[in-house]
N, C-alpha and C positions, 0 to 999 in steps of 0.2 A: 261608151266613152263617158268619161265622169263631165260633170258642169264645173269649169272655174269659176272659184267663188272672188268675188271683188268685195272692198269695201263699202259698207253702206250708203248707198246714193253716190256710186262711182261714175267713173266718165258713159258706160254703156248703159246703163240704167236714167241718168240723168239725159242723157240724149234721145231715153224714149220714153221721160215720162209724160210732157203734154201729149204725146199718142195714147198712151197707157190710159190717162183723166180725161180724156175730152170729154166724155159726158157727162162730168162733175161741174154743178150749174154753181160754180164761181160768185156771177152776176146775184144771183140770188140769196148764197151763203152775204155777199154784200151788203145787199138791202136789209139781210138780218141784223150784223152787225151793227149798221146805221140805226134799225130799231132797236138794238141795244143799249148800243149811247145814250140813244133820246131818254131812257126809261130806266135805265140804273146811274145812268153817269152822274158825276158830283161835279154841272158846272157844262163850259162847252170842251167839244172834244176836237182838239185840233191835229195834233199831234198824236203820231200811232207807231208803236214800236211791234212790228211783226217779228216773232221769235221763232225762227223755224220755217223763213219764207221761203222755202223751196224756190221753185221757179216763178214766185210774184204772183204765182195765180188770184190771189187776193191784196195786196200789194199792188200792185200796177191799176187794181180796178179803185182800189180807196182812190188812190192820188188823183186816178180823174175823176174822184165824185169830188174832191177838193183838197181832199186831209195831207196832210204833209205825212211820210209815212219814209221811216227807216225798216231794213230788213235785215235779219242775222241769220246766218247760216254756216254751218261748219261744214258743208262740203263746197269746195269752190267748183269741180262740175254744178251743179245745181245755182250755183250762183254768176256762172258763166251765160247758163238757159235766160235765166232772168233776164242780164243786160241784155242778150238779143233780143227777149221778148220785149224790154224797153223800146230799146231801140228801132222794131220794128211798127211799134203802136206809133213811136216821131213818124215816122216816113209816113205813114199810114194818115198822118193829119191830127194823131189823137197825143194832143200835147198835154195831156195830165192834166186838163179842167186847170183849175186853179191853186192844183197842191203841187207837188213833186215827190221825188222815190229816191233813194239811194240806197247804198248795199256794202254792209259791214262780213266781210270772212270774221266768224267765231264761236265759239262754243257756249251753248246757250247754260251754260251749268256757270261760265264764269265770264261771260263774255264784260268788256266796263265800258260804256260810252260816257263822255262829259258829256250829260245832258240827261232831263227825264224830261217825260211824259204824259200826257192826257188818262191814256188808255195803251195796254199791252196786251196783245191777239198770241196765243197760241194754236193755231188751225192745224185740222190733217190730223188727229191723236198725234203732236208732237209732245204734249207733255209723257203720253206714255215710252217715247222713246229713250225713255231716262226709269230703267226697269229696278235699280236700286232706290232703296230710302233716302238716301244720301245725294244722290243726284236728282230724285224730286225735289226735296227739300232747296240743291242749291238752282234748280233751274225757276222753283221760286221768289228764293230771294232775288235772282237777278231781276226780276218781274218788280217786286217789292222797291227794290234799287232805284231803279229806271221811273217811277211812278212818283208823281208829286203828289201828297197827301191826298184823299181823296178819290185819287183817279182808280179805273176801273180794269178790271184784268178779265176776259175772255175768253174761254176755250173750249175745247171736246176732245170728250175720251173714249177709249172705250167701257163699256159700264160693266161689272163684273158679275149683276146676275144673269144679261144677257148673252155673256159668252160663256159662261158655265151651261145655260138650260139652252142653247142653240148649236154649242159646240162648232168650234170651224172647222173648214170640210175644204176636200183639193177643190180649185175655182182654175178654170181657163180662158182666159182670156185672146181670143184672134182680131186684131185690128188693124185699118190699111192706114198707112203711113202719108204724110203729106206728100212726099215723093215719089208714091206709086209702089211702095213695096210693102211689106207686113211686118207686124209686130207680134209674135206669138208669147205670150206668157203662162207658166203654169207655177199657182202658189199653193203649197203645202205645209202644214201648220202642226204645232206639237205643244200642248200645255203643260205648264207646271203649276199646279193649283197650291203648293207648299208656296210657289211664292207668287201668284196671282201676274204670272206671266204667261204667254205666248211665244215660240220661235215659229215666223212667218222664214219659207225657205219658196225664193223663185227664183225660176228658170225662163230664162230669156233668150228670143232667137229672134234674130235678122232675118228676114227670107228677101230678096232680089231676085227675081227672072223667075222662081221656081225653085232657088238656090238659098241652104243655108249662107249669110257673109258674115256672122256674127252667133258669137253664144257666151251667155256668162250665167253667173248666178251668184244670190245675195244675201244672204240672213239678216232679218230684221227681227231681231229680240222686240217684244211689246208688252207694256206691262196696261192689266187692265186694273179699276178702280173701286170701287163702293163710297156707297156719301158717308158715311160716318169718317173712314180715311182721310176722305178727302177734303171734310169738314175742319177736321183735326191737320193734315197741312197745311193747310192754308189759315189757320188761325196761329199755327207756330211761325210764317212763314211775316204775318203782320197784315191779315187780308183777313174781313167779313165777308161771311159766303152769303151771299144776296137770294139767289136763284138755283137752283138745280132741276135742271127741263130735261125732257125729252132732246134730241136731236136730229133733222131742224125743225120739227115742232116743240119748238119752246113750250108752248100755252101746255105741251102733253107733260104725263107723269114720267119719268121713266120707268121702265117695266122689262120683264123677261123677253119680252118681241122688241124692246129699243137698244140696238147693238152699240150705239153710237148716243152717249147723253151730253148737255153743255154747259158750263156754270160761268156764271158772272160774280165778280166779287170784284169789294172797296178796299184800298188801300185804308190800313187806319193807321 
């Protein structure tokens, strides 16, 4: 039996991905960011525009360190997750410290808020999910847009010598669900090194009692990066490239064993 394929970040994906990341340490990618601010930023950082905030995972945690923090996202599954996960942190006691969170449906390539910026977070390789030139370029500028002079732009990719000399490989995933049932994942990968992309292809299953009650599946086109590239969009895009680290060892090089690197860069 084939796997139906859904949209990217559709309603059955988007309903298992805090099962899929639990043990992506959120709290920690946090305190990085907060170290980032401190150490690149032009000024204080109050204001944070997450582009590509999935399910709030970093999003919900800023606003309780304090930051006022907007979220864009073009899958409204994904951005359904979120308001529960808001609204379960209220019940829960945990009223967002002394920031708050809201959540904008849109495409991060054009998305327009009246308003800019401190600082703009790209997390998760969402810049790589914009696999053309063209859609680099404008999920930049919307960065660039959004950013009051100055302010600072944040993110991670994947780095392209490390997925060239590591090459991706099937990964399975088996995880028990909040509800008592499982979450099986299996992801399969296919590169295009002509255009320094990726198609990520997973297969997702419900299991209840013992019993399949769900199955889909998703392609996630990903484009991975090199610093010279990425030096060069981001300076057409109107952004000084600051930093290029390892990921989340900043302080490291990145290198052939760091799959995952991060850059910080000023608005100029």
């Amino acid at each position: 039996m084939s796997t139906p394929t859904a949209a990217v970040f559709g309603t059955a994906y988007a309903a298992a991905y805090d099962t899929l990341y639990q043990d992506k340490d959120y709290a920690a990618e946090c305190a990085l960011i907060e170290r980032v601010f401190s150490e690149y930023g032009d000024g204080a950082v109050e204001r944070v525009l997450d582009l590509g905030c999935g399910t709030a995972g970093h999003a919900l945690r800023l606003a309780e360190r304090g930051y006022r923090v907007v979220g864009v996202d073009r899958s409204a599954d994904m951005l359904r997750q979120a308001a529960q996960r808001v609204d379960a942190a209220r019940r829960n006691g945990q009223d967002e410290g002394n920031g708050q969170v809201r959540f904008e449906l849109g495409d991060i390539t054009s998305v327009q808020l009246p308003e800019t910026f401190d600082a703009v977070l790209m997390m998760f390789a969402v810049l790589g999910y914009q696999v053309c030139n063209g859609d680099v370029q404008a999920a930049l500028g919307t960065a660039r847009r959004h950013l009051r002079p100055g302010g600072l732009l944040f993110a991670d990719v994947w780095y392209g010598p490390a997925v060239l000399a590591q090459r991706p490989s099937e990964r399975v995933k088996v995880l028990a669900a909040s509800d008592g049932g499982q979450v099986i994942r299996v992801a399969s990968s296919e590169l295009d090194t002509l255009r320094n992309s990726c198609t990520v292809r997973y297969r997702l299953w419900r299991i209840e009692d013992g019993r399949v009650e769900a199955e889909t599946g998703e392609e996630h086109p990903m484009r991975y990066f090199f610093a010279p590239e990425l030096e060069l969009f981001l300076a057409d895009a109107g952004f000084q490239l600051l930093r290029l680290g390892a990921f989340p060892e900043l302080d490291a090089e990145p290198s052939e064993q760091t799959w995952n690197a991060a850059f910080s860069a000023r608005a100029v």
